[in-house]
SEBADREN-818115 format. One record per residue (C-alpha): residue number from 1; x, y, z; residue in three letters. Coordinates in steps of 0.25 Angstrom, whole numbers, padded with zeros to 4 digits. Example, Ala and Ser with C-alpha at 12.3 -4.5 7.8 and 13.67 -1.06 7.14 Angstrom:
// residues 2
(r 1; (0049; -0018; 0031); "ala");
(r 2; (0055; -0004; 0029); "ser");
***
This chain:
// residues 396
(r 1; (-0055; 0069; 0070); "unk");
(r 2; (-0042; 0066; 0063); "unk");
(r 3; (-0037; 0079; 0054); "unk");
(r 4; (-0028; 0071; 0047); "unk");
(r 5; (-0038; 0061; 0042); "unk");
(r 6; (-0048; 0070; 0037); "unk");
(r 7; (-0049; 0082; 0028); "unk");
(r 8; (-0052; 0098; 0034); "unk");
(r 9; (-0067; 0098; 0030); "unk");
(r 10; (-0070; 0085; 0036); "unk");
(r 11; (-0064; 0087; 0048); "unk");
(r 12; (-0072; 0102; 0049); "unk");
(r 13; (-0084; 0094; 0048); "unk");
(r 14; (-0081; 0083; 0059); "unk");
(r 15; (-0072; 0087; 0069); "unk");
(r 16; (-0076; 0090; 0084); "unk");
(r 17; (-0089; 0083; 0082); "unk");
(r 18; (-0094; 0078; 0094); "unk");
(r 19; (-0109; 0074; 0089); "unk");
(r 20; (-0108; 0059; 0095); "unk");
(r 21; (-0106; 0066; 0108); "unk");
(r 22; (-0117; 0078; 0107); "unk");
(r 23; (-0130; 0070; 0101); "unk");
(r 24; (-0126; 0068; 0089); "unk");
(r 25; (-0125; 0082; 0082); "unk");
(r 26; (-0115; 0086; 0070); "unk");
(r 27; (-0113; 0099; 0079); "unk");
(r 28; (-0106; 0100; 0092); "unk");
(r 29; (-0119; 0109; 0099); "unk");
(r 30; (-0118; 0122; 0107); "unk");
(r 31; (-0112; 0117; 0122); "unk");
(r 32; (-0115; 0130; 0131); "unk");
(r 33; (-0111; 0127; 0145); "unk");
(r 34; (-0101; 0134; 0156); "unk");
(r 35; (-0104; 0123; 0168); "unk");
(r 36; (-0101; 0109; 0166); "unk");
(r 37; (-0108; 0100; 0177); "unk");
(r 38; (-0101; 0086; 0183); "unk");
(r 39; (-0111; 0077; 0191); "unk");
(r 40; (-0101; 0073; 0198); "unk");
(r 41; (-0087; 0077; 0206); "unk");
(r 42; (-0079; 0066; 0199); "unk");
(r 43; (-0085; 0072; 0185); "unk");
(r 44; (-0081; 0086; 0189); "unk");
(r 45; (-0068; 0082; 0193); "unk");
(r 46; (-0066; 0074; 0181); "unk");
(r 47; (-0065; 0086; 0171); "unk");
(r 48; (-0054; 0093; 0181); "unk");
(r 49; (-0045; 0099; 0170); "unk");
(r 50; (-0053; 0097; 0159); "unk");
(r 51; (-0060; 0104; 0148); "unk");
(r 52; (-0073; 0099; 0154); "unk");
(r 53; (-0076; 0108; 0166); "unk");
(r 54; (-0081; 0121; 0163); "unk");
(r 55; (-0089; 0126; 0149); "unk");
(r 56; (-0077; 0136; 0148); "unk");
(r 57; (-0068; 0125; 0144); "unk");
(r 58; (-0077; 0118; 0132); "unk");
(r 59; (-0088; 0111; 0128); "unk");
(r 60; (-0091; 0102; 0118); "unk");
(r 61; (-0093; 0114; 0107); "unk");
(r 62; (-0081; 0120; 0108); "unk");
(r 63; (-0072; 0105; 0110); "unk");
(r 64; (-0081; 0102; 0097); "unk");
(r 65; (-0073; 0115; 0089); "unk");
(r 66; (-0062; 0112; 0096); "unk");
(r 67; (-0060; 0098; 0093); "unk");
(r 68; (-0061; 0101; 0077); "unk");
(r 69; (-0054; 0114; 0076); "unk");
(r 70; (-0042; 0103; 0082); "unk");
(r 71; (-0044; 0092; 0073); "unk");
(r 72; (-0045; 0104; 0062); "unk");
(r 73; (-0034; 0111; 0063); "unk");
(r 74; (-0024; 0097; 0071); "unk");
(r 75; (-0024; 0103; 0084); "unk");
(r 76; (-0025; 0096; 0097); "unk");
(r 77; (-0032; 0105; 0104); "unk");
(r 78; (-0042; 0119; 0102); "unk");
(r 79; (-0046; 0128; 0109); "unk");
(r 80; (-0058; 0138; 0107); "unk");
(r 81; (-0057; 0154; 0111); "unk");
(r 82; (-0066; 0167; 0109); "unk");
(r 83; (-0058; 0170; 0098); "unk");
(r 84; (-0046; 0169; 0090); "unk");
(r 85; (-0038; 0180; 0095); "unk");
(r 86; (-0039; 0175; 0109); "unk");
(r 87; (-0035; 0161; 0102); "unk");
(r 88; (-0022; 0169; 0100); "unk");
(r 89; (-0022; 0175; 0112); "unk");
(r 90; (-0024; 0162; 0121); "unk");
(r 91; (-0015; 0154; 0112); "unk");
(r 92; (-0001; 0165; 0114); "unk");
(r 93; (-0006; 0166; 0130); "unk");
(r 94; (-0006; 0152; 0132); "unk");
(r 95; (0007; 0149; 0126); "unk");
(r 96; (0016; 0161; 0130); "unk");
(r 97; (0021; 0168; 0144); "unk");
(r 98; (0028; 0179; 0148); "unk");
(r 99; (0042; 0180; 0142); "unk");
(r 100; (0038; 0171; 0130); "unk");
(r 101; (0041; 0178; 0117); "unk");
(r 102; (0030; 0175; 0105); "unk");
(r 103; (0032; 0176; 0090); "unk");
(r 104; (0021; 0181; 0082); "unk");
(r 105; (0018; 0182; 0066); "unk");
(r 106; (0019; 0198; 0063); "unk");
(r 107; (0006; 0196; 0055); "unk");
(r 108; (-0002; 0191; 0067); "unk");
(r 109; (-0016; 0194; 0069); "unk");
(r 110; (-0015; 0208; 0076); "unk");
(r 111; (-0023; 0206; 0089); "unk");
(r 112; (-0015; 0194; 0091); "unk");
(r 113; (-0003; 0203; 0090); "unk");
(r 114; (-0012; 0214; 0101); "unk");
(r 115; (-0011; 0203; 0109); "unk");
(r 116; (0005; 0199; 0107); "unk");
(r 117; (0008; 0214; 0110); "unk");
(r 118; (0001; 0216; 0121); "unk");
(r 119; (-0003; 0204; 0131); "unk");
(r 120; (0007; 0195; 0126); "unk");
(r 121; (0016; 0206; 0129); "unk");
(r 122; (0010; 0210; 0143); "unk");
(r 123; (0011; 0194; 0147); "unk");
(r 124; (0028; 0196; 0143); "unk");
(r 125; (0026; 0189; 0129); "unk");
(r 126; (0035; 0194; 0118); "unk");
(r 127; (0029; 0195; 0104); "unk");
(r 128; (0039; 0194; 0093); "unk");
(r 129; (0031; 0198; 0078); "unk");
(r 130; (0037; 0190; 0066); "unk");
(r 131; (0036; 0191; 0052); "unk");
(r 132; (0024; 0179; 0049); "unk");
(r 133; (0034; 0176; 0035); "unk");
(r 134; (0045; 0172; 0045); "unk");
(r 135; (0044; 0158; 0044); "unk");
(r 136; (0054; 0151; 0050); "unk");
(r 137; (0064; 0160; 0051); "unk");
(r 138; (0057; 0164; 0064); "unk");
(r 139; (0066; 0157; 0071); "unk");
(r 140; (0073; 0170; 0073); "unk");
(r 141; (0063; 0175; 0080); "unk");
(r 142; (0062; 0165; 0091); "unk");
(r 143; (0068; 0167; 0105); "unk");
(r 144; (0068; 0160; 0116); "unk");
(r 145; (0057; 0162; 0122); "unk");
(r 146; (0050; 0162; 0110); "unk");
(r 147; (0035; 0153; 0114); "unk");
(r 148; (0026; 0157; 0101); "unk");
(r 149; (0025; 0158; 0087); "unk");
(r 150; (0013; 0164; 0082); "unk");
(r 151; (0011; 0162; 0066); "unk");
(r 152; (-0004; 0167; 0060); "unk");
(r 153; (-0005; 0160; 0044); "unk");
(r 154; (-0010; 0169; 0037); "unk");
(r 155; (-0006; 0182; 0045); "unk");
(r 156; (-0016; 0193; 0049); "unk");
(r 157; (-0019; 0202; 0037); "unk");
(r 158; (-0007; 0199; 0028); "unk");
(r 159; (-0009; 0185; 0026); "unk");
(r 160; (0007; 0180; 0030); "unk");
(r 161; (0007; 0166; 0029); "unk");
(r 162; (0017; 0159; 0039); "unk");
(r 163; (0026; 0148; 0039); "unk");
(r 164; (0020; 0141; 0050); "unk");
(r 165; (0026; 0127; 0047); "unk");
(r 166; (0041; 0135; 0049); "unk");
(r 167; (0038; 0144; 0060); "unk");
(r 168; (0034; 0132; 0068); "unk");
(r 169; (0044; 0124; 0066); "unk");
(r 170; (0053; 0136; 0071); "unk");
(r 171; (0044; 0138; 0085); "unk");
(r 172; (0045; 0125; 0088); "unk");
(r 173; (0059; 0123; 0085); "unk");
(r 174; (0060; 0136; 0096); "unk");
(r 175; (0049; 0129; 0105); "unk");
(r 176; (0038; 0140; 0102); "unk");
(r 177; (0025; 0137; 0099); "unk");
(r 178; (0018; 0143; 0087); "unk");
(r 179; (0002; 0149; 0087); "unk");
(r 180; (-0004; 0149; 0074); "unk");
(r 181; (-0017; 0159; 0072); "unk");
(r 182; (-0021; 0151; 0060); "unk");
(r 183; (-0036; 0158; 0058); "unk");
(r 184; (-0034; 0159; 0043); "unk");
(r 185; (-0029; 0147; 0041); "unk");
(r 186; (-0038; 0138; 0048); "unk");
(r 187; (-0038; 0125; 0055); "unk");
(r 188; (-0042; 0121; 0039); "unk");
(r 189; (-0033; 0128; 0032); "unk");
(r 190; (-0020; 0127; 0041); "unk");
(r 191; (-0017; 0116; 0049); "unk");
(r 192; (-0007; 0122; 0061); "unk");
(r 193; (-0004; 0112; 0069); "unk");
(r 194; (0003; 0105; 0057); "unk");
(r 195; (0010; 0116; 0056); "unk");
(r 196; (0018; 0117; 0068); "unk");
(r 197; (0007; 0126; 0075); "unk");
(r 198; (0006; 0124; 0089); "unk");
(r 199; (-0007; 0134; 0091); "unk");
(r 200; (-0016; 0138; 0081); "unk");
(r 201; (-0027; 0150; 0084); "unk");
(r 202; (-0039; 0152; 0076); "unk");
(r 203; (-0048; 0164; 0075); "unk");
(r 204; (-0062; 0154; 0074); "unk");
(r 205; (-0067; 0165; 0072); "unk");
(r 206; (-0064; 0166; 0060); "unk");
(r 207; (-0065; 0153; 0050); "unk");
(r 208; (-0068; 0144; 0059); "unk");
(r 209; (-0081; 0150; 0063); "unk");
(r 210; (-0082; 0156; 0050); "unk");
(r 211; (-0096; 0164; 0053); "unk");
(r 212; (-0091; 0178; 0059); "unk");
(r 213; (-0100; 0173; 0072); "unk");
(r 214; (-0090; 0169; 0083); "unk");
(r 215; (-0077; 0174; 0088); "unk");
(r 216; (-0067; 0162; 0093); "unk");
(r 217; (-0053; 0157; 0092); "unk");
(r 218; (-0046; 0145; 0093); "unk");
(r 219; (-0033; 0139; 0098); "unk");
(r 220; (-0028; 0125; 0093); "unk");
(r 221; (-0015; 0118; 0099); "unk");
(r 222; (-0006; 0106; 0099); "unk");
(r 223; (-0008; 0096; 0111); "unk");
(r 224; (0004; 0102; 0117); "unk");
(r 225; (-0001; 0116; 0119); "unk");
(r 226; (-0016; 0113; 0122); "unk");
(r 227; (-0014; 0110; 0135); "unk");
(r 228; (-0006; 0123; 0137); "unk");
(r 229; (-0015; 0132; 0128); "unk");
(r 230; (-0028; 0125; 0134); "unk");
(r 231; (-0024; 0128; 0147); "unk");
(r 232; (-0023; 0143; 0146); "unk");
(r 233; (-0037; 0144; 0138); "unk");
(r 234; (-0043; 0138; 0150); "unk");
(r 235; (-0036; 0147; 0159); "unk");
(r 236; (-0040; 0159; 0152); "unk");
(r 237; (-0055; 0155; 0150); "unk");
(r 238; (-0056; 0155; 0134); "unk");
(r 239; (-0069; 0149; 0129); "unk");
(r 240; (-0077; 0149; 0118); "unk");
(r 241; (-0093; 0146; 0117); "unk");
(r 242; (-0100; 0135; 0114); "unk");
(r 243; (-0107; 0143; 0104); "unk");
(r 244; (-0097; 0150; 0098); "unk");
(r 245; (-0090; 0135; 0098); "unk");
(r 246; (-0102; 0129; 0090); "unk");
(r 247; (-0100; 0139; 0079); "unk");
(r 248; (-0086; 0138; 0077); "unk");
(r 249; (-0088; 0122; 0075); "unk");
(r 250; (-0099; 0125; 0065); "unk");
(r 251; (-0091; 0135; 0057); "unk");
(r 252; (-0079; 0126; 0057); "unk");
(r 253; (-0087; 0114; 0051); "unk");
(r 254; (-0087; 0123; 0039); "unk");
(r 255; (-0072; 0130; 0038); "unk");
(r 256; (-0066; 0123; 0029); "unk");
(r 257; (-0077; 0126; 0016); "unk");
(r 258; (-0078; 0139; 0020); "unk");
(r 259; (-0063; 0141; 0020); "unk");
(r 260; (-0064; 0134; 0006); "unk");
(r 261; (-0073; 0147; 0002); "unk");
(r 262; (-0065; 0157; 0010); "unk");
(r 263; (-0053; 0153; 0002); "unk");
(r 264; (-0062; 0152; -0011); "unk");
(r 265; (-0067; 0166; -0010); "unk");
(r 266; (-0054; 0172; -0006); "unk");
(r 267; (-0047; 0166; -0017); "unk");
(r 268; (-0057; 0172; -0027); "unk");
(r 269; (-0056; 0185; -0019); "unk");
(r 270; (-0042; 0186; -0019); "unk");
(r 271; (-0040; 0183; -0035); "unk");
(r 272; (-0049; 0195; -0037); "unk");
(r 273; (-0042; 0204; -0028); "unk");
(r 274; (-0030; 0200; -0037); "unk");
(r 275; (-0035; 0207; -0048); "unk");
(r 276; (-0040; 0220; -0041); "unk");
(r 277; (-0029; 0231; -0044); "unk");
(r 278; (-0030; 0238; -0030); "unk");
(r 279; (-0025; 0224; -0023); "unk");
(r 280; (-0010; 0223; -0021); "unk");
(r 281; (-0009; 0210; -0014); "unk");
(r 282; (-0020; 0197; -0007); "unk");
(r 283; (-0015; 0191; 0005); "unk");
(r 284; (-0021; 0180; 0004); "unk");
(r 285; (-0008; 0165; 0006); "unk");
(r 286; (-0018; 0157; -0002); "unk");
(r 287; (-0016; 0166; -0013); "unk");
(r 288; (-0002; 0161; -0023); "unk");
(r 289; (0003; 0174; -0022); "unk");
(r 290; (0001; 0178; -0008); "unk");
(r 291; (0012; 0178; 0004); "unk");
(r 292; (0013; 0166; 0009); "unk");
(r 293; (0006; 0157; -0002); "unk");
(r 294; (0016; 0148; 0000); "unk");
(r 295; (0014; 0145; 0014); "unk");
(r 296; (0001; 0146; 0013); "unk");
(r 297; (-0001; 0134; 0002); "unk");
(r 298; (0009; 0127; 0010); "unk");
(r 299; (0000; 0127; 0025); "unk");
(r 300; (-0013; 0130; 0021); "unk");
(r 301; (-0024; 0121; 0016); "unk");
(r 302; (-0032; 0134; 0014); "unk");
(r 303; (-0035; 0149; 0015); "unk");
(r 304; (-0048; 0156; 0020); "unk");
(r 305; (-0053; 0168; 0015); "unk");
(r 306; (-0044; 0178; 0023); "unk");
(r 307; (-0033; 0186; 0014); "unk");
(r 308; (-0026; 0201; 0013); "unk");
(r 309; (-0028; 0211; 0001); "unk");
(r 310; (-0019; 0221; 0001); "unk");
(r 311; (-0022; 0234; -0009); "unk");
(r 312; (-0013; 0242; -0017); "unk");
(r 313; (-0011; 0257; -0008); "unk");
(r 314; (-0026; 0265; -0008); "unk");
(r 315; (-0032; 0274; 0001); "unk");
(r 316; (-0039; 0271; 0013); "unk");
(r 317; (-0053; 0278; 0008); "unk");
(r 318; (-0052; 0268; -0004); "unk");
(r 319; (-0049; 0254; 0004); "unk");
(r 320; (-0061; 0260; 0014); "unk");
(r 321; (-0071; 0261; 0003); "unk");
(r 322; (-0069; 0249; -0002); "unk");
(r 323; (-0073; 0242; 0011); "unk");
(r 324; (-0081; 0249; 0015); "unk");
(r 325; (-0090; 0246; 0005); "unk");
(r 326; (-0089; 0230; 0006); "unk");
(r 327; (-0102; 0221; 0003); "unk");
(r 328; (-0097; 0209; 0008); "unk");
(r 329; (-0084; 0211; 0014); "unk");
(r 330; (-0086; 0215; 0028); "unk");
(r 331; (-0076; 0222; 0035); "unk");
(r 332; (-0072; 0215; 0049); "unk");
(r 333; (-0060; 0211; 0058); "unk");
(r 334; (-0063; 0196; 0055); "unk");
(r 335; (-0065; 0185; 0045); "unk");
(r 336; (-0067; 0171; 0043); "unk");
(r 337; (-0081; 0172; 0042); "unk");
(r 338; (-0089; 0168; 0030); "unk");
(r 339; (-0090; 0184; 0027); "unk");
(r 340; (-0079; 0193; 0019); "unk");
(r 341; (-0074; 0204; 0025); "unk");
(r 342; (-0062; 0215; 0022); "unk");
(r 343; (-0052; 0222; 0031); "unk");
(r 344; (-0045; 0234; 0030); "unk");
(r 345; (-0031; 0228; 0036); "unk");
(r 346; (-0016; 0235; 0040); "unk");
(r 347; (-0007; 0225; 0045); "unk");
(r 348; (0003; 0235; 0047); "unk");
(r 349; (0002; 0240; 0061); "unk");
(r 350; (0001; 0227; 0065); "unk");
(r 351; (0015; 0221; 0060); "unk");
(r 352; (0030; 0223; 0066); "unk");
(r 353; (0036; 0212; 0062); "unk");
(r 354; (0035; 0213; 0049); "unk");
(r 355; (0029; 0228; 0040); "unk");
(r 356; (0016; 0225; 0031); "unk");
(r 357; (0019; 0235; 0020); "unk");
(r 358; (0007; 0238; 0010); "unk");
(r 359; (0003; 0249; 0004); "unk");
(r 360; (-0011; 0247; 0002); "unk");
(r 361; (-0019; 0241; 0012); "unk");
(r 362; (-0025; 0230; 0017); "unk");
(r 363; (-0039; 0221; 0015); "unk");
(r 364; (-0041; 0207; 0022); "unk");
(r 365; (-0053; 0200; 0016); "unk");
(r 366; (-0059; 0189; 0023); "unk");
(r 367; (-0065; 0183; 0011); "unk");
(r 368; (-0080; 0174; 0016); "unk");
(r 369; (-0090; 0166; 0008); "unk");
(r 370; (-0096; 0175; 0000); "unk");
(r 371; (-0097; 0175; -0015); "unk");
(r 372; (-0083; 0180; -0020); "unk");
(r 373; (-0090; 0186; -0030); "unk");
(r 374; (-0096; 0194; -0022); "unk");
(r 375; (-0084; 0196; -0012); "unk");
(r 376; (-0076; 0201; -0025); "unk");
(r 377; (-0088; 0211; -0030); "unk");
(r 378; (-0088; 0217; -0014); "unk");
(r 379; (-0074; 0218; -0016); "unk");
(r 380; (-0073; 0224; -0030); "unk");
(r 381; (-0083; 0235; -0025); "unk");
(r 382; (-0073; 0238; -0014); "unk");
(r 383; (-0062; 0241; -0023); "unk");
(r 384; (-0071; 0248; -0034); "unk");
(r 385; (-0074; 0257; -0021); "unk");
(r 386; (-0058; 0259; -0018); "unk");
(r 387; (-0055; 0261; -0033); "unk");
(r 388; (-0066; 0271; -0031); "unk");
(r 389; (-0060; 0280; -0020); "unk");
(r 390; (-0046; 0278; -0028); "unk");
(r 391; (-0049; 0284; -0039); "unk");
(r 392; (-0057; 0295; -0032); "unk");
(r 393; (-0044; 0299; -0025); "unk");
(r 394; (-0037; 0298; -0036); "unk");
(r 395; (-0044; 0306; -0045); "unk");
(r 396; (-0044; 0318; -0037); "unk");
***
């Protein structure tokens, strides 16, 4: 379908459709297969090179999720993996060699930046960590040898929004390419490849799916790399089920209204955190008063429900009891699910470009489609709960 002449939702409902070449059905089905059989020589011989050969490579599931996270997001070509940090992985393996020198955002996603400092570096590839508010001016940064940009909008935890648009423009001025992890964002909510991306990852586990009931990635490139990025996904053996396909494609049919909640909810959330006294600060761009607003409102079509609180100082006994209790708020390492969940977060160790100073610490909400009448009661308890073990320690 063409993105340019139709509107996010519709193209969610319509694209990689294929039901005048499977029967007749609105869904794609379920193709489990590992053999393909040829009845003849010829036929076999046909597919030499192709896609078409072995279950390993596709089937009409996973090209159907394919072919609409493409027309989605502008890409020309998708490919599916087991999960999004191996989307990272593949994506900076197929696109760097030894002696290569690699620039990533100092707010990364922190087992993408395991993986930088330990088998990038064991292949010879040098990691270079940079302040994700650089912008342009990460032209200084750039050597030589210099192959990759990696930018994360929103950045892990702390929510920097990047001048993408700029940092672009820079890397390929320099000839380097630039990955874009653009999970939160979306292929709704960001669309990378207008914006000088070259490769755009996604956690599908996360939004895409939406239903905290399959772990996959995705990788998404311009016609120049596919080939080049394709190539090495073959060679290395990534594939994805059938199954776990199908439920991808389902939960993408609905991303965009439940982003539309997400967003909702958050925005309710947020204002009410406002006004709660032990809050210094919400991380959260589509906020006006937020870190990288601007950016944000300039790029972005929308948010999701995923943004940073950060307290004024308190114990740890007190931040403890108030999580501990949650209702609703699960506590777990991911989010984009149609569930809330809180994390207990330190960004500090995992920074050396740039220092993240707080006193306090740290909460990441994932903010689902629950009543937010109900997520604000949870999360009143919670504070009552810290206020609680405050003023305990205090009075003694």
């Amino acid at each position: 379908m063409d993105r340019k002449k139709f509107h996010s939702e519709t193209l969610l409902a319509h694209s990689g459709r294929i039901h005048d070449q499977v029967g007749g059905t609105v869904n794609t089905p379920v193709y489990r297969g590992s053999t393909l059989l040829f009845p003849t020589v010829d036929d076999l011989k046909s597919v030499y090179g192709t896609l078409n050969t072995y279950g390993r490579h596709g089937n009409p599931t996973t090209r159907s999720l394919e072919k609409a996270l493409c027309e989605l997001e502008g890409a020309f070509g998708a490919m599916l993996t087991p999960s999004g940090l191996t989307a990272v992985t593949t994506s900076l393996m197929a696109t760097l060699k030894p002696g290569d020198h690699l620039l990533m955002t100092d707010s990364v996603y922190d087992p993408t930046r395991a993986f930088c400092d330990e088998t990038l570096a064991r292949f010879g590839v040098e990691t270079t960590y940079y302040d994700p508010g650089l912008g342009a001016d990460i032209s200084h940064l750039i050597r030589d040898n210099t192959r990759v940009v990696f930018v994360e909008s929103p950045g892990s935890l702390t929510f920097d929004i990047q001048d993408i648009p700029a940092i672009a423009k820079v890397a390929h001025a320099h000839d380097a390419l630039v990955i874009l992890d653009n999970t939160w964002g979306t292929p709704v909510n960001f669309a990378s490849f207008q914006h000088g991306v070259d490769i755009s990852v996604h956690a599908a586990t996360k939004y895409i799916v939406g239903h905290s009931d399959v772990l996959m990635g995705v990788i998404m490139t311009t016609e120049a790399l596919y080939g080049q990025v394709r190539g090495y996904y073959k060679q290395i053996g990534l594939t994805v089920s059938a199954d776990d396909a199908y439920l991808a494609l389902r939960g993408l049919r609905t991303l965009s209204t439940r982003l539309e909640r997400h967003q909702r909810n958050a925005m309710i959330i947020a204002d009410w955190l406002h006004g709660q006294p032990e809050v210094a600060q919400i991380l959260y761009p589509a906020l006006p008063d937020a870190p990288g607003h601007d950016l944000w409102k300039r790029d972005f079509t929308g948010a999701c429900g995923l943004f940073g609180v950060r307290l004024h100082e308190t114990s740890e006994t007190a931040v403890h009891a108030m999580l501990d209790g949650m209702e609703l708020f699960g506590m777990g390492f991911s989010w984009g699910g149609f569930e809330s969940l809180i994390l207990l977060t330190n960004p500090a160790p995992h920074r050396t470009a740039t220092r993240w100073e707080s006193n306090g610490p740290l909460l990441r909400l994932h903010i689902g489609l629950e009543n937010p009448e109900d997520l604000i009661a949870d999360l009143n308890s919670g504070f009552e709960r810290l206020r609680k073990v405050i003023n305990i320690r205090t009075s003694k």
